[in-house]
C-alpha positions as CSV (number, residue, x, y, z in Angstrom):
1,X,-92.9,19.4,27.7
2,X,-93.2,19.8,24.3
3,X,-95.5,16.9,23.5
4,X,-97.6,17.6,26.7
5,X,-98.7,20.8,25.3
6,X,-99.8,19.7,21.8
7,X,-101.6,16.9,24.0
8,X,-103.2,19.2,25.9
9,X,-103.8,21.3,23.0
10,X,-105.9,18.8,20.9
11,X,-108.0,17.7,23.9
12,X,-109.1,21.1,25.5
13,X,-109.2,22.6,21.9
14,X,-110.6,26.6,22.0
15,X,-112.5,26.8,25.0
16,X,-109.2,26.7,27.1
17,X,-107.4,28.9,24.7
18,X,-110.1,31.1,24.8
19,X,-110.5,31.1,28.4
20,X,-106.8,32.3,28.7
21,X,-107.4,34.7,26.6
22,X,-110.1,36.4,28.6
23,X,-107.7,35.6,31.6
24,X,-105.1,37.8,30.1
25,X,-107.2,40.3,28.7
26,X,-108.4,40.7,32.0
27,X,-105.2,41.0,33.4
28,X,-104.4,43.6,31.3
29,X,-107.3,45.6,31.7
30,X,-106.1,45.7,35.5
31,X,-102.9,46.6,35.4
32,X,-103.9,49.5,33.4
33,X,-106.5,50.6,36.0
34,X,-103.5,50.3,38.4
35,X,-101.6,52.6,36.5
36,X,-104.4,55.2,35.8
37,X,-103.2,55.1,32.2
């Protein structure tokens, strides 16, 4: 699992890490509107 992920890691480099980073952000930003924080 372990070694799939540094794998992964070293052949999607940033985009993907940013891309689910944005993704989360996103998320976030949603849940908050939900709440009405």
């Amino acid at each position: 699992m372990l070694g799939a992920a540094i794998i992964r890691y070293d052949k999607v480099s940033d985009h993907f890490w940013t891309g689910l980073l944005l993704v989360q952000l996103s998320n976030l930003c949603f849940a908050i509107g939900m709440v009405g924080v």
